[in-house]
C-alpha positions as semicolon CSV with decimal commas, in nm:
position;residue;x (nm);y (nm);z (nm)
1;X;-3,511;4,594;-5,100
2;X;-3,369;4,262;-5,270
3;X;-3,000;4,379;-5,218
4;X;-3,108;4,403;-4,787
5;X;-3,243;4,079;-4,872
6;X;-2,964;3,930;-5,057
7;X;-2,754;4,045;-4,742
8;X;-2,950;3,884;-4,498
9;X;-2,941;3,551;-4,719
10;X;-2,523;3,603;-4,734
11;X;-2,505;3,662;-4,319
12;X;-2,694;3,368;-4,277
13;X;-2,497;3,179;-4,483
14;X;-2,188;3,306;-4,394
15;X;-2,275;3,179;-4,026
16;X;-2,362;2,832;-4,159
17;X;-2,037;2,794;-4,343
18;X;-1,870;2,577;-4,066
19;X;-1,862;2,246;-4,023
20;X;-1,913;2,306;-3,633
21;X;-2,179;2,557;-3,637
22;X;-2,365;2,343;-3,898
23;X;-2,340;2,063;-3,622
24;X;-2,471;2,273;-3,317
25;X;-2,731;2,378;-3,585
26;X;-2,810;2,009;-3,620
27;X;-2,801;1,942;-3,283
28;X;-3,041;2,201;-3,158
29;X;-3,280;2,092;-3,450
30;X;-3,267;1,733;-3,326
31;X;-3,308;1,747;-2,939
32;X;-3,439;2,119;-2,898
33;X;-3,290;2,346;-2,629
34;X;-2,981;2,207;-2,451
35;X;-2,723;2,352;-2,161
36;X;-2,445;2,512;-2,304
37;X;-2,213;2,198;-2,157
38;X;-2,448;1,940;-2,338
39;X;-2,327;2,111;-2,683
40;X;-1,941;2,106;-2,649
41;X;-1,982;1,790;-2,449
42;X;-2,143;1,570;-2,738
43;X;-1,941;1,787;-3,006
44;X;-1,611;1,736;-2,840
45;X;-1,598;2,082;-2,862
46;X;-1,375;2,308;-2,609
47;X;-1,569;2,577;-2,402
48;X;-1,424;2,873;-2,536
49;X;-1,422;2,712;-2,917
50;X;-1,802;2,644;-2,849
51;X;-1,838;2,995;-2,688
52;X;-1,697;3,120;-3,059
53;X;-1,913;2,963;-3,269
54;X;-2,257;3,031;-3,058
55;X;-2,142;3,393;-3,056
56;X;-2,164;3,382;-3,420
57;X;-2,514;3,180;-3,485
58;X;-2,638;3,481;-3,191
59;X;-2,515;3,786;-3,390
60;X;-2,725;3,612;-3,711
61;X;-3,005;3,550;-3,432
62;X;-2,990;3,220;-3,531
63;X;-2,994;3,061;-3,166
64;X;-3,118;3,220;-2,898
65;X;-2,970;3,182;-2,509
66;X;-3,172;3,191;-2,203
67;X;-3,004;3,183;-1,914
68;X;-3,102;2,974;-1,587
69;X;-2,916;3,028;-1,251
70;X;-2,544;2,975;-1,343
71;X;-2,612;2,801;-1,696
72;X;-2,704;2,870;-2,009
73;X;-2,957;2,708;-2,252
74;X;-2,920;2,732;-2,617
75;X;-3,228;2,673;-2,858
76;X;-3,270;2,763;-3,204
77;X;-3,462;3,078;-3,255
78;X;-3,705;2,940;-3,525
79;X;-3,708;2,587;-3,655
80;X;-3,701;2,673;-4,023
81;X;-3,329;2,675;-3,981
82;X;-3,321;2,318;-3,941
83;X;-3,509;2,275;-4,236
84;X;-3,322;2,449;-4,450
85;X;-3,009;2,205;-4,299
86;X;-3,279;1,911;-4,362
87;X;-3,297;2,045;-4,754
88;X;-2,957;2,023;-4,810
89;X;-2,928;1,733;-4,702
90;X;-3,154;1,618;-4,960
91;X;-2,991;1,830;-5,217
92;X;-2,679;1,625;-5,112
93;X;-2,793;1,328;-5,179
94;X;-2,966;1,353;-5,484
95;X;-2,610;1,521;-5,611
96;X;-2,438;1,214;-5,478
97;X;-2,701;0,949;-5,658
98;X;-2,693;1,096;-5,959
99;X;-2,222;1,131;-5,927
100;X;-2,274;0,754;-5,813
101;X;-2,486;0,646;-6,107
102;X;-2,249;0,825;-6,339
103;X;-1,971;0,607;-6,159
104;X;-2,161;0,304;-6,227
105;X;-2,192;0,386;-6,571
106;X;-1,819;0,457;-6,638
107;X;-1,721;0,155;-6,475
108;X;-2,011;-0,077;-6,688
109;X;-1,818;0,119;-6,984
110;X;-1,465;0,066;-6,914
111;X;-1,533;-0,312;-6,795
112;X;-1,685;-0,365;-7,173
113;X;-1,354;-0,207;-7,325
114;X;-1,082;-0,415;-7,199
């Protein structure tokens, strides 16, 4: 059972391992479902490049599609995602405080050397 489970974790990670993806991830999160156009319109994204990377967050069901007369409307299929994005984030920046604090503190150093 944890090696199905450590799978799952990989796929789902493997589909979040673009920068793109991450930011139609984002996107969804942020303003809910959206047309298709709306996503590679604010990502500056072509259609077919956009096409590629849904295709991929769909095989992970990560978004979902629902389709209304000739377009299609892309939401994500459980809001959990985007908290997981949210938490790294956070991870992020604590990282980067603590690499900036270090940075302050070798500078302070080297400034009372010369």
């Amino acid at each position: 059972m944890q090696d199905h489970l450590r799978r799952f974790k990989a796929g789902i990670f493997q589909a979040l391992a673009h920068p793109t993806r991450i930011a139609m991830i984002e996107l969804l999160r942020d303003e809910g479902e959206v047309p298709v156009s709306r996503i590679y319109e604010q990502l500056g994204l072509e259609q077919a490049n956009a096409s590629q990377h849904l295709a991929i967050l769909r095989a992970k069901q990560i978004v979902v599609g629902r389709k209304e007369g000739n377009q299609v409307f892309y939401s994500l299929r459980d809001s959990i995602i985007g908290k997981v994005l949210n938490l790294m984030r956070q991870y992020f920046q604590a990282h980067l405080n603590e690499a900036l604090e270090l940075l302050k503190d070798f500078n302070l150093e080297e400034g009372g050397q010369k």
